[in-house]
BALODREN-285749 format. One record per residue (C-alpha): residue number from 1; z, x, y. Coordinates in Angstrom, 2 decimals. Example, Ala and Ser with C-alpha at 12.3 -4.5 7.8 and 13.67 -1.06 7.14 Angstrom:
2
     n        up      east     north
     1      7.80     12.30     -4.50
     2      7.14     13.67     -1.06
***
This chain:
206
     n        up      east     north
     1     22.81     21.96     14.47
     2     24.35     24.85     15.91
     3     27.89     25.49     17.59
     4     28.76     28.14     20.09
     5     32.60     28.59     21.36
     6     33.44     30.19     24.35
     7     36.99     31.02     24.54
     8     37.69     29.70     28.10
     9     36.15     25.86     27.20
    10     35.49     23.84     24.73
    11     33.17     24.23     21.60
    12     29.29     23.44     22.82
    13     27.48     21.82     20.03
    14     23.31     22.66     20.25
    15     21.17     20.44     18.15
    16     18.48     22.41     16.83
    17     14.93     21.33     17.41
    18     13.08     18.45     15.12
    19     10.68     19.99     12.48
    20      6.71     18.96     13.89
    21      4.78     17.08     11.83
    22      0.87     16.83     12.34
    23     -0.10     14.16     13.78
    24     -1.34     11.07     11.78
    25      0.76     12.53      8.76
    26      2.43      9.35      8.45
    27     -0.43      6.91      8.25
    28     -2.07      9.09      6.25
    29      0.82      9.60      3.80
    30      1.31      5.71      3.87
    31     -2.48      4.95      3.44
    32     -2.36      7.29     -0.08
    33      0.49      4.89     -1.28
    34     -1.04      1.80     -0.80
    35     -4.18      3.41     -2.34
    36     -1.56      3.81     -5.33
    37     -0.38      0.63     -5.66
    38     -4.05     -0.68     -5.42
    39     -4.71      1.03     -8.31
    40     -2.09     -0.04    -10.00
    41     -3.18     -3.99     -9.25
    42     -6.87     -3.05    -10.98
    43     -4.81     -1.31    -13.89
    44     -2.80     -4.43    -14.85
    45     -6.69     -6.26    -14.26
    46     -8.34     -3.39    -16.72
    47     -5.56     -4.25    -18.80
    48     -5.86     -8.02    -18.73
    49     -9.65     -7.66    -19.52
    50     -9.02     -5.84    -22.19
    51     -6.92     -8.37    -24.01
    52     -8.78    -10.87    -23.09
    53    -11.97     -9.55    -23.28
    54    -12.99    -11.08    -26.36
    55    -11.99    -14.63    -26.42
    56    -15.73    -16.08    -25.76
    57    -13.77    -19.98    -27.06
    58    -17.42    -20.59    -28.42
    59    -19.02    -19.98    -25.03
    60    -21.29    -16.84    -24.23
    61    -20.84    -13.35    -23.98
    62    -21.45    -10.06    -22.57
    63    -24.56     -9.66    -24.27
    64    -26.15    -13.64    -23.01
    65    -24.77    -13.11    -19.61
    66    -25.56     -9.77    -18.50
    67    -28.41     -8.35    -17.02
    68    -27.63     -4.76    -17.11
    69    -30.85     -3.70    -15.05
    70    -29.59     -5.64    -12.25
    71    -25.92     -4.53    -12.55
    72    -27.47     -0.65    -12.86
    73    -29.35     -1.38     -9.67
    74    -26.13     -2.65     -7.91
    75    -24.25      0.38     -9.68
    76    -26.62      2.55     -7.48
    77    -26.19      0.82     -4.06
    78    -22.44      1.55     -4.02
    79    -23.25      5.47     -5.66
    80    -25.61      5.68     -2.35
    81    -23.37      3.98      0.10
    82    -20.40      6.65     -1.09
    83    -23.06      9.41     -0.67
    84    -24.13      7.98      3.68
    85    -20.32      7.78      4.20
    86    -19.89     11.40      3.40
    87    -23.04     12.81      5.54
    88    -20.67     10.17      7.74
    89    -17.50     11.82      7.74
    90    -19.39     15.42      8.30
    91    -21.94     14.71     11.24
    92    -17.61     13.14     12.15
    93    -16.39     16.62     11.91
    94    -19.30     18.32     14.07
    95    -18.15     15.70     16.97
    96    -21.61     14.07     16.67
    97    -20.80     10.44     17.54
    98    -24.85      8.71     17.38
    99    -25.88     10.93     13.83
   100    -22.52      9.57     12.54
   101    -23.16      5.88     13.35
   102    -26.14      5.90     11.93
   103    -24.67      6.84      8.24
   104    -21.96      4.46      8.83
   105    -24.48      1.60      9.65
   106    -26.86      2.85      6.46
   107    -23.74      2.66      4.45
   108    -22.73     -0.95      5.54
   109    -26.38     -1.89      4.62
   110    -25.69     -0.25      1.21
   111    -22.21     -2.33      1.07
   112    -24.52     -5.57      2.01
   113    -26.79     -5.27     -0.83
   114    -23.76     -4.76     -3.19
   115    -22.12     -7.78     -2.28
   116    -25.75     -9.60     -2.08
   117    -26.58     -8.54     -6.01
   118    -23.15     -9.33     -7.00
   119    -23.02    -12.90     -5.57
   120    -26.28    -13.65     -7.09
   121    -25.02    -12.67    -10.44
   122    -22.17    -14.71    -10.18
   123    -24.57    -18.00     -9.12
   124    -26.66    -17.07    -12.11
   125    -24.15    -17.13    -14.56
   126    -22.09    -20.44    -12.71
   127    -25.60    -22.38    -12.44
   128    -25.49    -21.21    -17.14
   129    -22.71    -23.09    -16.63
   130    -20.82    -19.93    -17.52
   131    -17.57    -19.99    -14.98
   132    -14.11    -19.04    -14.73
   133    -12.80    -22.09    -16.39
   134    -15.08    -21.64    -19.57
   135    -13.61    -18.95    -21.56
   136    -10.53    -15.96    -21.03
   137    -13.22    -13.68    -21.54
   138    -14.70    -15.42    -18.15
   139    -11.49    -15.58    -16.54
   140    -10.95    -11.98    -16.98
   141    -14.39    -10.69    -15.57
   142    -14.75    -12.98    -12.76
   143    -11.25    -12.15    -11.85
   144    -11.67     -8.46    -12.07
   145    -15.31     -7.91    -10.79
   146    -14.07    -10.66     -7.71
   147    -11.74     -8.77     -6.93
   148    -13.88     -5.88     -6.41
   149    -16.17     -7.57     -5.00
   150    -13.25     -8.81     -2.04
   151    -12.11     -5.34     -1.48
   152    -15.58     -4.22     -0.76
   153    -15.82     -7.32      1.89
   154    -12.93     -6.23      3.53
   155    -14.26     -2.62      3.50
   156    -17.66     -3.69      5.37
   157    -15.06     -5.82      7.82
   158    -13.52     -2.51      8.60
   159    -16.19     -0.49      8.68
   160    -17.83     -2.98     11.48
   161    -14.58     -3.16     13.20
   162    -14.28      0.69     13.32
   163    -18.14      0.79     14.78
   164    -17.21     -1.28     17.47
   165    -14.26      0.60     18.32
   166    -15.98      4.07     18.29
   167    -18.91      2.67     20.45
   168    -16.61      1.24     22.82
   169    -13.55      4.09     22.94
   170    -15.42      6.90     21.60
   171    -14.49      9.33     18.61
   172    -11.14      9.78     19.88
   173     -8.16     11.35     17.56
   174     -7.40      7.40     16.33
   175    -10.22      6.63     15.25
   176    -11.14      9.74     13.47
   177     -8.09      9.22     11.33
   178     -9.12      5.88     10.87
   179    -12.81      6.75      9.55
   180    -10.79      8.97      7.52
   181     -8.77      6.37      5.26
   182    -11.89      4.25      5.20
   183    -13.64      6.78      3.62
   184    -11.22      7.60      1.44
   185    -10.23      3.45      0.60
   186    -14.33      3.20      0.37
   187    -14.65      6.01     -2.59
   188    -11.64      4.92     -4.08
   189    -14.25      1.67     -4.56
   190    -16.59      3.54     -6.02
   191    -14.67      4.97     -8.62
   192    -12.54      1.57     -9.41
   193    -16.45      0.56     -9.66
   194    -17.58      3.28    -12.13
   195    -14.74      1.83    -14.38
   196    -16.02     -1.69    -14.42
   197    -19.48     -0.26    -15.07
   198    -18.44      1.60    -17.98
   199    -16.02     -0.43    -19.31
   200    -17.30     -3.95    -18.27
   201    -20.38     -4.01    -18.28
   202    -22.17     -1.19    -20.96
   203    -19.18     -1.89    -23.48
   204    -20.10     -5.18    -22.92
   205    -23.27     -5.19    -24.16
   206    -22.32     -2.80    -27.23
***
């Protein structure tokens, strides 16, 4: 704020102009944190299975219960679907709306089969009589693989929502910013995934 005096009035006070921000800034900036304190929710998870992660109370374990081909194969349908989002989110920056859609419905077929292999694992292992309520071991890894598994549902929900919207609006300034924090909330996936992979599943079986 500025002041100017002119000696026949009274002081004139000038407030100086508001700083521009970019547009979107904000949901972007406020996207990043709750991207932050998701990962701090699959920390204190990482953490739990880790303590936990070894209290089989009699029942089976990593090794009778996993069927790391299958898991592998499931590994690679998220990898892939990370891969169509980003020839997505580039076919997005050329302005080319059909290419675009096309990746974005590939990728939700990738997400599909994800969520497919991972519910059948989970009915193998219930139907061994291997649930939740058997062992902290099993309370641990159906805890932090569901939860995964959820965030990746809600993912596909959004991505269908946002296909929708761009078929019916267009790829207007919205919903370009919106592709945006799905792609980066769908990656972030992918790497919370690599973790349960790796720490999960092949330590498991060590």
């Amino acid at each position: 704020m500025t002041m100017t005096v002119d000696t026949n009035s009274t002081p004139q006070f000038h407030l100086s102009e508001e700083p521009h921000h970019p547009e979107g800034a904000s949901t972007m900036l406020g996207f990043w944190v709750y991207l932050m304190s998701d990962c701090l929710i699959f920390a204190v998870l990482f953490a739990v299975y880790a303590v936990l992660g070894h209290s089989f109370a009699g029942g089976p374990g990593p090794k009778e219960l996993f069927d790391l081909e299958l898991v592998a194969l499931n590994t690679a349908m998220l990898l892939f679907s990370s891969i169509t989002y980003g020839f997505a989110m580039l076919e997005m920056a050329r302005d080319r709306v059909k290419p675009m859609l096309i990746w974005l419905v590939i990728t939700g077929l990738f997400g599909a089969a994800f969520l497919t292999i991972e519910l059948t694992e989970f009915s193998h292992m219930i139907a061994e009589g291997a649930t939740p309520q058997s062992s902290a071991f099993l309370s641990a890894f159906f805890t932090l693989v569901g939860t995964h598994g959820l965030h990746v549902t809600f993912g596909s929900i959004w991505l269908i929502t946002l296909i929708l919207q761009v078929l019916r609006f267009g790829l207007t300034s919205f919903n370009k910013r919106r592709l945006m924090c799905l792609s980066l909330f769908w990656h972030f996936l992918d790497v919370i995934w690599i973790g349960v992979f790796t720490f999960v599943y092949l330590m498991g079986m060590i």
